[in-house]
One Martini backbone bead per residue (centre of mass of N, CA, C, O) as a GRO file, in nm:
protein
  235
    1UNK     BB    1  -4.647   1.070  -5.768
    2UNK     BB    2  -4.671   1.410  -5.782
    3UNK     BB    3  -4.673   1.691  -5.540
    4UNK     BB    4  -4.714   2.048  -5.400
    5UNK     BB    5  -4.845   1.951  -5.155
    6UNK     BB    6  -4.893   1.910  -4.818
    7UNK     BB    7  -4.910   1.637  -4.599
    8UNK     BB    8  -5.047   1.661  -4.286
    9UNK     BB    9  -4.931   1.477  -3.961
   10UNK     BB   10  -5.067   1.415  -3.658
   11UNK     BB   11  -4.881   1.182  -3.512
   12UNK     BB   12  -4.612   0.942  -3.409
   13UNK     BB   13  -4.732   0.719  -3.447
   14UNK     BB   14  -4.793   0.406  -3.621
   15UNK     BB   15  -5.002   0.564  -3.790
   16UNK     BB   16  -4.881   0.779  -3.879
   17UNK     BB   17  -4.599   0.659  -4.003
   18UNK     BB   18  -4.748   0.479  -4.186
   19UNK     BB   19  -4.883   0.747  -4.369
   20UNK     BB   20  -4.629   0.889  -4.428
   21UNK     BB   21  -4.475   0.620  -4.581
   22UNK     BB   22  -4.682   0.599  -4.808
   23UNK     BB   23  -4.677   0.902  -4.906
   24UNK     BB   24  -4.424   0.925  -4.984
   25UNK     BB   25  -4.337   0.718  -5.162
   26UNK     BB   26  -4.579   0.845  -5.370
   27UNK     BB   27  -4.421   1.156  -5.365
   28UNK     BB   28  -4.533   1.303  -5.085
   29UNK     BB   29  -4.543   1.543  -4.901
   30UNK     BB   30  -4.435   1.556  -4.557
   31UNK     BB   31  -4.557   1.647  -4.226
   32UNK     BB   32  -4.432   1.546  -3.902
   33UNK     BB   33  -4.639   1.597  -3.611
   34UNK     BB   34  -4.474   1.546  -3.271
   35UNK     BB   35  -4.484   1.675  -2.931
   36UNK     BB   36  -4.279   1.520  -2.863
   37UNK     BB   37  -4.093   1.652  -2.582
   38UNK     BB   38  -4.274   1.886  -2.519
   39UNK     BB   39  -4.485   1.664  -2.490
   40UNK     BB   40  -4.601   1.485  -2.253
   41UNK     BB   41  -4.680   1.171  -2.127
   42UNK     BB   42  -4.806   0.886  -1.942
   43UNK     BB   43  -4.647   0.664  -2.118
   44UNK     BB   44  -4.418   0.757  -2.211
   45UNK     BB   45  -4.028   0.690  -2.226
   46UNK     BB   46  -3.984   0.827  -2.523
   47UNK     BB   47  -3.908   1.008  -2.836
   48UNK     BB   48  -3.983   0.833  -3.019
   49UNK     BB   49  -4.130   0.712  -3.309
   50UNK     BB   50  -4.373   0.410  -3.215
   51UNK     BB   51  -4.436   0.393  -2.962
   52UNK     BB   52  -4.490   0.144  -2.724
   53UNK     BB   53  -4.767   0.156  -2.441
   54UNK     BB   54  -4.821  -0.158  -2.459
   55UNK     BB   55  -4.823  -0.400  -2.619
   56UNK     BB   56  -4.523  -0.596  -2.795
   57UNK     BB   57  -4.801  -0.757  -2.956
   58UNK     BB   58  -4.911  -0.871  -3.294
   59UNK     BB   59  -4.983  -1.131  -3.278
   60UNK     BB   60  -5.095  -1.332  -3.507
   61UNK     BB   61  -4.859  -1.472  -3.783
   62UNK     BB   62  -5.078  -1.667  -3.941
   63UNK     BB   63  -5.164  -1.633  -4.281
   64UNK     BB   64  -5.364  -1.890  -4.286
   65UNK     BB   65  -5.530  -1.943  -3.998
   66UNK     BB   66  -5.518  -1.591  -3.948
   67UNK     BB   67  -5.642  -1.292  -3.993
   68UNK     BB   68  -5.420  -1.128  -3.863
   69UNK     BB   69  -5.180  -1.291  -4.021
   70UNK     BB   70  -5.316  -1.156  -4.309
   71UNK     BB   71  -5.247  -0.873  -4.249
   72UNK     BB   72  -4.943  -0.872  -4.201
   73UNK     BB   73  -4.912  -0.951  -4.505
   74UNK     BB   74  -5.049  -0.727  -4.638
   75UNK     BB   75  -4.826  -0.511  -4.513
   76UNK     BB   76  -4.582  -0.603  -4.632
   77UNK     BB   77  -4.674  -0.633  -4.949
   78UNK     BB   78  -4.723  -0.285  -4.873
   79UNK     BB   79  -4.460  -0.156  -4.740
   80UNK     BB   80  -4.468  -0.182  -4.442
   81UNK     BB   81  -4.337  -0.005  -4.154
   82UNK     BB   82  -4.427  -0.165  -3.932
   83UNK     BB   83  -4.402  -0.433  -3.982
   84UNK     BB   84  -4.098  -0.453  -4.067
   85UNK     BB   85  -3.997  -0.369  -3.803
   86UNK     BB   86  -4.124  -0.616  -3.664
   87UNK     BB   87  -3.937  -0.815  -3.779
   88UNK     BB   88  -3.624  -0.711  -3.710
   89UNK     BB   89  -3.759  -0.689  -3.386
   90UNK     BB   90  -3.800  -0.978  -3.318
   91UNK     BB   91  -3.918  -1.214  -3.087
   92UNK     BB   92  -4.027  -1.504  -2.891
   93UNK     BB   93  -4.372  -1.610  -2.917
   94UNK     BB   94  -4.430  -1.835  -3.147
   95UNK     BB   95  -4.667  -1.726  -3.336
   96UNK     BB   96  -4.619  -1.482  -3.274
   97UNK     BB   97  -4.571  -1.093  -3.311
   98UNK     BB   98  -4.309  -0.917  -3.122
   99UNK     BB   99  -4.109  -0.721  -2.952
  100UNK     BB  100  -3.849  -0.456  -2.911
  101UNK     BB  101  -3.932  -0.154  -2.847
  102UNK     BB  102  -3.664   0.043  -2.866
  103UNK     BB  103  -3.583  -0.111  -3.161
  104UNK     BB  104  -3.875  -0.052  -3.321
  105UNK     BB  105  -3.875   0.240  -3.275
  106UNK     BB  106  -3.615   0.328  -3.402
  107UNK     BB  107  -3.648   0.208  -3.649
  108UNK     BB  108  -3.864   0.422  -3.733
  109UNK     BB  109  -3.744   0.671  -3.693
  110UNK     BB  110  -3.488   0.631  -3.900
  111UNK     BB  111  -3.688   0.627  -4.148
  112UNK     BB  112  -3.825   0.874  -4.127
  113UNK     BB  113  -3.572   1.081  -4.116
  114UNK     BB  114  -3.459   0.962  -4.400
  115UNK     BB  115  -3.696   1.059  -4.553
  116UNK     BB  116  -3.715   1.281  -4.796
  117UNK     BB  117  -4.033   1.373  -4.796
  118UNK     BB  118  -3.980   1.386  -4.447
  119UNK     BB  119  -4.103   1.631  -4.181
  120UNK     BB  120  -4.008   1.643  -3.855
  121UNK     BB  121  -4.198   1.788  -3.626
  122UNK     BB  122  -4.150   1.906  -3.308
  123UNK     BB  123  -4.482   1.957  -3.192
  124UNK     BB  124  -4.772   2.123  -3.114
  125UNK     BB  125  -5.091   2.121  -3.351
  126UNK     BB  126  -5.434   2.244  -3.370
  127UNK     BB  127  -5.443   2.377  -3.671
  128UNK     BB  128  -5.641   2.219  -3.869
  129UNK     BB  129  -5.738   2.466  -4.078
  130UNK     BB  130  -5.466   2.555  -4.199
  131UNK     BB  131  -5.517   2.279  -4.418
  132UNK     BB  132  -5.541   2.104  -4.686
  133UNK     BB  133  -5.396   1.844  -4.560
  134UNK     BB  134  -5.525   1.598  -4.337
  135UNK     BB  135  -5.388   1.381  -4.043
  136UNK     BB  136  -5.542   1.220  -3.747
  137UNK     BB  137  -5.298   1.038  -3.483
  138UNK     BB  138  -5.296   1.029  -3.159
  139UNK     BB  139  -5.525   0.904  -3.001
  140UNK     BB  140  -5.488   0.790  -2.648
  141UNK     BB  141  -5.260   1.047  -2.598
  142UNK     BB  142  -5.418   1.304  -2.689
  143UNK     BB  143  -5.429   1.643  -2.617
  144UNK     BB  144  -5.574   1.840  -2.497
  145UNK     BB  145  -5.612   2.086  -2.698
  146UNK     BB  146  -5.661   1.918  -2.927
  147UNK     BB  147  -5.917   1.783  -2.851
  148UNK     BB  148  -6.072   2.073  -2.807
  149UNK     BB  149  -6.047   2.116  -3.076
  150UNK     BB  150  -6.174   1.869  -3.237
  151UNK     BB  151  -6.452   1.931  -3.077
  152UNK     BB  152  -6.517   2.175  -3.210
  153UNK     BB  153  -6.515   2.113  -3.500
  154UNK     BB  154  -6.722   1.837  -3.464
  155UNK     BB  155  -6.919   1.873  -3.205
  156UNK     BB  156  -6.783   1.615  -3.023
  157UNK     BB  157  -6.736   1.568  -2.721
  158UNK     BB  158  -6.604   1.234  -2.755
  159UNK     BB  159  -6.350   0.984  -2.785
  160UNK     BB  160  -6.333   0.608  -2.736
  161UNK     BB  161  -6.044   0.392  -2.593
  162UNK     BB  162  -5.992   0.055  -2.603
  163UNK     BB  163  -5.882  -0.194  -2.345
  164UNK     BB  164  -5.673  -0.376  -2.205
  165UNK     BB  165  -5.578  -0.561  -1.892
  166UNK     BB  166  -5.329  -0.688  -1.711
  167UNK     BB  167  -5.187  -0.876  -1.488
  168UNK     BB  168  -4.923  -0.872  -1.253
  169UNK     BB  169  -4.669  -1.151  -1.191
  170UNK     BB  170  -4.464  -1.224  -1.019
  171UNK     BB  171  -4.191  -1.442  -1.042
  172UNK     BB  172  -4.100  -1.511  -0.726
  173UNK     BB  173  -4.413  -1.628  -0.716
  174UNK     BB  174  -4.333  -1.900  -0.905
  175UNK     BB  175  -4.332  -2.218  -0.938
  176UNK     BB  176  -4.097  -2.388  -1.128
  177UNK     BB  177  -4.160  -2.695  -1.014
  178UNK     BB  178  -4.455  -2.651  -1.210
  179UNK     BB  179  -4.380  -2.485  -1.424
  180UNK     BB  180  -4.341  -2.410  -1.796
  181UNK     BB  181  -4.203  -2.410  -2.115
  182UNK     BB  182  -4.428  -2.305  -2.357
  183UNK     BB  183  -4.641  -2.245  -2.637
  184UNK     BB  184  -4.883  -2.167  -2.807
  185UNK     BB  185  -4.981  -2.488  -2.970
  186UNK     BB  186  -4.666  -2.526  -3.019
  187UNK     BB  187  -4.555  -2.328  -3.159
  188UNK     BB  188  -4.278  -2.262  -3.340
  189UNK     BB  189  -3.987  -2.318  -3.472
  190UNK     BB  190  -3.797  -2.235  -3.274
  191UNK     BB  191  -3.705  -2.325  -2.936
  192UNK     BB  192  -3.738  -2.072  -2.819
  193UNK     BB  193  -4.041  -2.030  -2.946
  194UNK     BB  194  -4.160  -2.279  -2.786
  195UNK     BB  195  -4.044  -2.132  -2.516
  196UNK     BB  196  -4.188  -1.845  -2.479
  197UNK     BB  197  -4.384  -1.936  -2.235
  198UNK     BB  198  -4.542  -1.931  -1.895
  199UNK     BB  199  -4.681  -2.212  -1.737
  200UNK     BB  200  -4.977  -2.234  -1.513
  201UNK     BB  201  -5.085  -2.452  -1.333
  202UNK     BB  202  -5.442  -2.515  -1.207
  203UNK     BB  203  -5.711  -2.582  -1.052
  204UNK     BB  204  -6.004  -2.488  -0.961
  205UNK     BB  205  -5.929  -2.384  -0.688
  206UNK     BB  206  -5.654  -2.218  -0.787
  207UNK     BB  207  -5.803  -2.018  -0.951
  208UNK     BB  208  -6.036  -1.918  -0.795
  209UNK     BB  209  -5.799  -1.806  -0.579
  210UNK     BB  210  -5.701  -1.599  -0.798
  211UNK     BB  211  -5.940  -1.428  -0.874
  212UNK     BB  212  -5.961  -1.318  -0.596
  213UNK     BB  213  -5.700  -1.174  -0.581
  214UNK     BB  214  -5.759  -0.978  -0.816
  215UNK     BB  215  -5.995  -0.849  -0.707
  216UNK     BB  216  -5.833  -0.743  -0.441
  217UNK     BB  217  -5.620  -0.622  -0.555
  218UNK     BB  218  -5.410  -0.365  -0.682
  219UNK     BB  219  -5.532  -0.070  -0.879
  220UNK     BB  220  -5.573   0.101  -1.130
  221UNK     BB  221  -5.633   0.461  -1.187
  222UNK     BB  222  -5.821   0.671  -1.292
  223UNK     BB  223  -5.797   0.948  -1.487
  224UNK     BB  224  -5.924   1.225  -1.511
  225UNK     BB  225  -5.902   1.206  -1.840
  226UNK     BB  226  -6.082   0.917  -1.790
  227UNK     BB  227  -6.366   0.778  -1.933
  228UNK     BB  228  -6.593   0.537  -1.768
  229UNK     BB  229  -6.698   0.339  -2.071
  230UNK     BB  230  -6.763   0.059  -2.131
  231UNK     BB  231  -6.739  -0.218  -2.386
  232UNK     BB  232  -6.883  -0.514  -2.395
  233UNK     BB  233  -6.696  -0.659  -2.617
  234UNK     BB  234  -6.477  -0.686  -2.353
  235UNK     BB  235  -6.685  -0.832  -2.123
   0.00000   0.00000   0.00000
């Protein structure tokens, strides 16, 4: 398929940069608008192009008896640029899809920035209105300005972005001779694979007292602009 008309794609994380590269390959001239370096998150630590501010797992690759993982599949098959990356990219996780964090996003900036028919602008851009054909996919790191353009055109005060928090546990507060390397479920081909998570096994009062430990430490606090409004789902 061939088209005169230029398909605007405003945010090169993940969805946008998998969005430009199945429109590109199609034939489709895209504009890849992505903010950052010009304008920062605080979230984000490189200039890369789908670069990972959360966890650096696609979870389960199981593509027989799990549905994320016939997902993974169905993304291969369909010559995903994501999925593709992070197999080039995959570190020893068990069953699951792991990735390295600045080679997996590097290898996506590459693939794009080499593609023919794709043209990253590196601006932030609010003017929706002034495209044929528009998608934003900028997701919960979406720039003041543009959110409040977002707004004023659709008319919704807010859109909200669910995720987990997971705790930190410093290495050298573990007991080596207590704790164990093994893959969750004994998954994965290779030694490495198999070996791949840290099990710190526990009684149920040391779990308690684990627990009760989390509930005390430390916490992030919530920024100026994210609205604590939870999600039953999550709970």
């Amino acid at each position: 398929m061939k088209t005169s008309k230029i398909l605007t794609i405003i945010g090169g994380g993940m969805a946008g940069c998998e969005a430009a590269w199945q429109a590109a390959n199609m034939g489709v001239k895209v504009d890849l608008y992505e903010m950052r370096p010009k304008v920062k998150t605080f979230a984000h630590n490189t200039d890369y192009l789908g670069e990972m501010v959360c966890s650096n797992s696609f979870r389960s690759d199981d593509n027989e008896y799990n549905a994320v993982g016939l997902l993974h599949w169905e993304m291969y098959v369909g010559n995903g640029l994501i999925i593709k990356s992070a197999i080039d990219n995959r570190l020893p996780a068990g069953g699951a899809l792991a990735v390295d964090r600045d080679n997996f996003a590097k290898c996506i900036t590459n693939k794009i920035n080499q593609h023919p028919n794709i043209r990253v602008i590196n601006d932030e851009n609010v003017e929706l209105e002034h495209f044929d054909k528009v998608i934003v996919a900028t997701g919960p790191l979406t720039s003041k300005r543009l959110a409040d353009r977002i707004r004023e055109l659709t008319g919704n005060d807010a859109l909200s972005f669910y995720d987990a928090i997971a705790p930190i546990v410093y290495k050298d507060s573990i007991d080596m001779s207590k704790a164990w390397m093994q893959s969750r479920y004994d998954k994965g081909e290779t030694e490495q694979e198999r070996k791949a998570y840290l099990n710190c096994p526990m009684t149920k009062i040391q779990y308690e007292n684990f627990i009760d430990a989390l509930l005390e430490a430390e916490k992030t606090e919530f920024r100026e602009e994210e609205h604590i409004e939870y999600f039953n789902g999550y709970l």
